[in-house]
N, C-alpha and C positions, 0 to 999 in steps of 0.2 A: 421482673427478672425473666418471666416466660417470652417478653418483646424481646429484649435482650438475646437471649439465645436463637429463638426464631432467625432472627436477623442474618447471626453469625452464622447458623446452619445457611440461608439465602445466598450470602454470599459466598458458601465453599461450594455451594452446588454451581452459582452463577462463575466460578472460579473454572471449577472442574468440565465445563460446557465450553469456555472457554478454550481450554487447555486441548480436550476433545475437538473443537471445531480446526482447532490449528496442526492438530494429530491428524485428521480425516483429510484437510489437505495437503497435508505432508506426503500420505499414506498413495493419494489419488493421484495428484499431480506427480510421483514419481511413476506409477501403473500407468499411466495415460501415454496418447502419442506428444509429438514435441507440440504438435497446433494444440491438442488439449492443453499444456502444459502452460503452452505462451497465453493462452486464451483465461484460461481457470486464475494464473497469477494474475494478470493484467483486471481480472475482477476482483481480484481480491485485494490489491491494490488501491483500486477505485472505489469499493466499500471503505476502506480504511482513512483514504483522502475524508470522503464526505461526511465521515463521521468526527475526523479533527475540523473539519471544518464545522460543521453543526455543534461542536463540542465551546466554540468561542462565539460564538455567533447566539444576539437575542432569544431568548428559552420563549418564541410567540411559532407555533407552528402553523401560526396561520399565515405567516409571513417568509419563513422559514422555508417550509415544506416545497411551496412554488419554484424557490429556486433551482431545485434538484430533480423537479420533475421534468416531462420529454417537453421540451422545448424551452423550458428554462436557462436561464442565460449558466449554470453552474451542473448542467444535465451532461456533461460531456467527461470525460477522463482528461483532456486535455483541460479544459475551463479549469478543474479541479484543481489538476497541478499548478497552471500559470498563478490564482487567487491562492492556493497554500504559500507559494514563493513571495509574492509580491505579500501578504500580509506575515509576512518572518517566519512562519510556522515549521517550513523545511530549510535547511543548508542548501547554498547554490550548487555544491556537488550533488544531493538528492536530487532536486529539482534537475541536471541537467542526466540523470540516471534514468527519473521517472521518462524523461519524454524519451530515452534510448528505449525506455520499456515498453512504450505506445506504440516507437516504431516500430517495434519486432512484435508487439500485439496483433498492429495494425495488417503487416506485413503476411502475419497467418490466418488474418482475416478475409481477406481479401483474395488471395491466390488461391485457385482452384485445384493445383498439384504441386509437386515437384519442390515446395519449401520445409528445409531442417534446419534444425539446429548446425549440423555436421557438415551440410553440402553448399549451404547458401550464403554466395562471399556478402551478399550485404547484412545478411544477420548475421555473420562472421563476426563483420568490421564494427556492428555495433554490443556486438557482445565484448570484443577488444578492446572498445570507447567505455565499459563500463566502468566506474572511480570508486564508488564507497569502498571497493576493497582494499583499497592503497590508504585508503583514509583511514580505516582500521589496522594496515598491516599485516592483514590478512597477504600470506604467500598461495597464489595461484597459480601459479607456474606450473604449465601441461595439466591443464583440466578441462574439459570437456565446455564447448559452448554453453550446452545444456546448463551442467550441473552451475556453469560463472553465472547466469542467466537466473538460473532458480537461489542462487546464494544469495544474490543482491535484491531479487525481487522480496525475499523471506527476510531480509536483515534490515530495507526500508518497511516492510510494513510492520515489524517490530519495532523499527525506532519510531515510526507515524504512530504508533498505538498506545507506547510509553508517554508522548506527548500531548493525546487526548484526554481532557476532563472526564470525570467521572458523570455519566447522565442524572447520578443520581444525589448528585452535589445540590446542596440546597443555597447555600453561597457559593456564589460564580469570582472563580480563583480570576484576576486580574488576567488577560493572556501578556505572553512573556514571547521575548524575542527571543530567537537561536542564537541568532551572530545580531553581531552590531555595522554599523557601515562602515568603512576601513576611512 
C-alpha cells in the first residue's frame, strides 16, 4: 500500500514539474526578445522531436543515445523532423510547419542584426506559410508574427508530446501511425 501511494505522490510531482517547465517557458519566451523567442521555441521543439523519437525506438542506450549525439546522424533539429515524418509519427502539415520553424530558428540564428518578427518580409512569409492553425480552425486573423509563431510552435510540441510513450512504460505500446497513405 506504502508502494502504492509513493508512486502516485511521483507521479503528481513529475506531473506538476511538468506542467511548471511549460509555465517557465510560457512565462520566458513571452519576456524574451523575438531571436530569444525563435531560439528558446525552436529548442524546445527539438527536445520534444527527440524524445517521440527515443519514445518508439529500442529501450538499448547504448545504441540509442549515439544517434542524438554531435555528429550523429539524428543530432540535428532538421534530421529530427525529416525521421519523425518519414516514420508517421507527425502529420505532413506538422512536418511542413516544423521546418517553417527551423527556418525562422535558423534565420535568428544566424543574422547578426536587424531580424523581427515585425519587420522581416521573410519571416513574415513564413510565419504566413504556417497551417496547424487552419487545421484546427483556429481564427488568426490580424495577429502578431510573433504571437502565429509562438501559437504553432506551443501547439506542435503539445501535439509531439501527447504522442510520446511514457519512458516509464514497462511494455513497449506497438507505435501507431498518424495518417495512413491516401
Amino acid at each position: 500500500m506504502g508502494t502504492r501511494r509513493s508512486d502516485k505522490v511521483a507521479e503528481q510531482l513529475e506531473s506538476i514539474e511538468r506542467a511548471h517547465d511549460w509555465f517557465g517557458l510560457t512565462k520566458e519566451s513571452w519576456a524574451d526578445s523575438d531571436r530569444g523567442c525563435a531560439l528558446m521555441l525552436g529548442a524546445f521543439l527539438d527536445a520534444h522531436l527527440e524524445k517521440l523519437l527515443r519514445s518508439v525506438f529500442v529501450q538499448r542506450k547504448s545504441i540509442v543515445d549515439p544517434l542524438f549525439q554531435y555528429q550523429g546522424p539524428l543530432s540535428t533539429f532538421s534530421a529530427k523532423i525529416r525521421v519523425a515524418y518519414c516514420l508517421r509519427l507527425i502529420h505532413e502539415h506538422e512536418y511542413r510547419d516544423l521546418g517553417r520553424i527551423l527556418k525562422i530558428r535558423n534565420r535568428f540564428a544566424h543574422e547578426l542584426h536587424g531580424v523581427s518578427f515585425a519587420k522581416d518580409p521573410e519571416i513574415a512569409k513564413l510565419c504566413e506559410g504556417l497551417e496547424s492553425r487552419k487545421t484546427r480552425g483556429l481564427d488568426t486573423e490580424g495577429i502578431s508574427n510573433r504571437w502565429l509563431f509562438w501559437l504553432t510552435a506551443y501547439t506542435l510540441a503539445s501535439d509531439i508530446d501527447n504522442r510520446t510513450l511514457d519512458d516509464e512504460t514497462e511494455e513497449r505500446i506497438p507505435a501507431k501511425t498518424v495518417f495512413n497513405e491516401p
